[in-house]
C-alpha positions as CSV (number, residue, x, y, z in Angstrom):
1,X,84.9,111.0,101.8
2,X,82.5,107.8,101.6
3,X,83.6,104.6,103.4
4,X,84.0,103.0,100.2
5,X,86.0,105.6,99.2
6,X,88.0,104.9,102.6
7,X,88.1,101.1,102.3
8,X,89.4,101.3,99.1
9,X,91.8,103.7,99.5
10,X,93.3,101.3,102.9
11,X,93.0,98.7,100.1
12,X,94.7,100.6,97.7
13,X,97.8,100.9,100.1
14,X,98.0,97.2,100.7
15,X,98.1,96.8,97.7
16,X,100.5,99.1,96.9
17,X,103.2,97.6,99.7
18,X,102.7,94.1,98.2
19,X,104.1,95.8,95.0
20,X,106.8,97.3,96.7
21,X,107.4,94.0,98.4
22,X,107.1,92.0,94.9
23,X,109.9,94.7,93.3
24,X,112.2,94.5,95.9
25,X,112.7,90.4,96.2
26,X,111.7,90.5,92.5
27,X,108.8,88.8,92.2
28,X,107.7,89.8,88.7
29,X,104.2,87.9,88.2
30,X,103.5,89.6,91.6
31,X,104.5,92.9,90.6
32,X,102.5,92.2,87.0
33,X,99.6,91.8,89.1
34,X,100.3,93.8,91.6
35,X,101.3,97.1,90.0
36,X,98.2,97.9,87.6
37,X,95.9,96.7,90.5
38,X,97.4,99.3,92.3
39,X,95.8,102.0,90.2
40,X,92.4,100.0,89.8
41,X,91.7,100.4,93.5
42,X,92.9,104.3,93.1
43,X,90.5,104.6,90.1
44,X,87.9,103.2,92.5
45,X,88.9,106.1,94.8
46,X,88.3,108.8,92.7
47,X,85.0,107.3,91.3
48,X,83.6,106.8,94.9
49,X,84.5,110.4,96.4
50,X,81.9,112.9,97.2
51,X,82.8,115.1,94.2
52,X,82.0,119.0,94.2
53,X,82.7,118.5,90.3
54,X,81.6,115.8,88.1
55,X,83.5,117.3,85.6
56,X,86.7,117.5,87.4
57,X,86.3,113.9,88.8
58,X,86.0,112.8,85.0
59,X,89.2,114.6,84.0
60,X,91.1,113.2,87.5
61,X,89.8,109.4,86.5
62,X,90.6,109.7,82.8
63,X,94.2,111.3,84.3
64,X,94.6,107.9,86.7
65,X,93.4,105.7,83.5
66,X,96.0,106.9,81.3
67,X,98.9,106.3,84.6
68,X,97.6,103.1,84.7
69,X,98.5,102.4,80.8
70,X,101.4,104.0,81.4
71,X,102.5,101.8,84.0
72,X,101.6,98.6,81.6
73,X,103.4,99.4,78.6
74,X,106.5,100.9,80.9
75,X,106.2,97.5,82.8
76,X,105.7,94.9,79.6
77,X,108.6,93.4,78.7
78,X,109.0,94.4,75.5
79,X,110.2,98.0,74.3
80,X,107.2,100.5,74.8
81,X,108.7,103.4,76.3
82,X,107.4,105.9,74.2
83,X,103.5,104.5,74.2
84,X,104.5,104.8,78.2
85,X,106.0,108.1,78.3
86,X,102.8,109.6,75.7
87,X,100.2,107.8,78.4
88,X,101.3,109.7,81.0
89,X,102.3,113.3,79.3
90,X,98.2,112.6,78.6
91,X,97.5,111.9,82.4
92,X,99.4,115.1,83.3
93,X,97.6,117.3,80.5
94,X,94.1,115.7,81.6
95,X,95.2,116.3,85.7
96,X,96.0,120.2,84.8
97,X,92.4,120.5,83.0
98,X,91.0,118.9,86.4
99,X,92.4,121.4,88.1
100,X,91.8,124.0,85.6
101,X,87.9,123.1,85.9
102,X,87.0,124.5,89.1
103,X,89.3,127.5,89.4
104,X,89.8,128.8,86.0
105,X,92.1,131.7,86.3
106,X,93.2,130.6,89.9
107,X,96.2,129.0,90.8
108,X,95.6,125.6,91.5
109,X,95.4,123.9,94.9
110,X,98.9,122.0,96.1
């Protein structure tokens, strides 16, 4: 793992706990912010890791893009479960073919 990778991932966390924070006293513009940065600072993870697969670290960032829209449009006032609950069945699909990619035929790692 890269310090980058490690700086960003302690970012990510802090991040992540000032969403918690921002749900639980209901902060919403916090949380608005909050929330999808979350997954920017993991999606700056996975593109900073010392990957044995470029292949599967496409398929595992493509997997943590498609979280993140599902996260927005689940978030977003307005009625857009189903564009939320489609983003993610997409993120799970493209996180099995990451997986898929390096040990076809194997069962994948926990």
């Amino acid at each position: 793992m890269t310090s980058l990778a490690v700086a960003l991932l302690v970012v990510t966390g802090v991040i992540a706990v000032g969403d918690w924070w921002a749900v639980s006293v209901g902060a919403r513009r916090v949380e608005y912010v909050a929330k999808p940065l979350t997954m920017v600072a993991l999606i700056g993870v996975a593109l900073t890791l010392d990957a044995t697969s470029a292949a599967q670290r496409w398929w595992f960032v493509a997997a943590l893009v498609l979280s993140l829209a599902g996260d927005v449009f689940l978030m977003l006032p307005s009625d857009r479960f189903v564009p939320g609950l489609a983003s993610f069945l997409l993120a799970h699909v493209a996180y099995v073919v990451g997986f898929l990619i390096v040990s076809p035929g194997e069962p994948a790692p926990v």
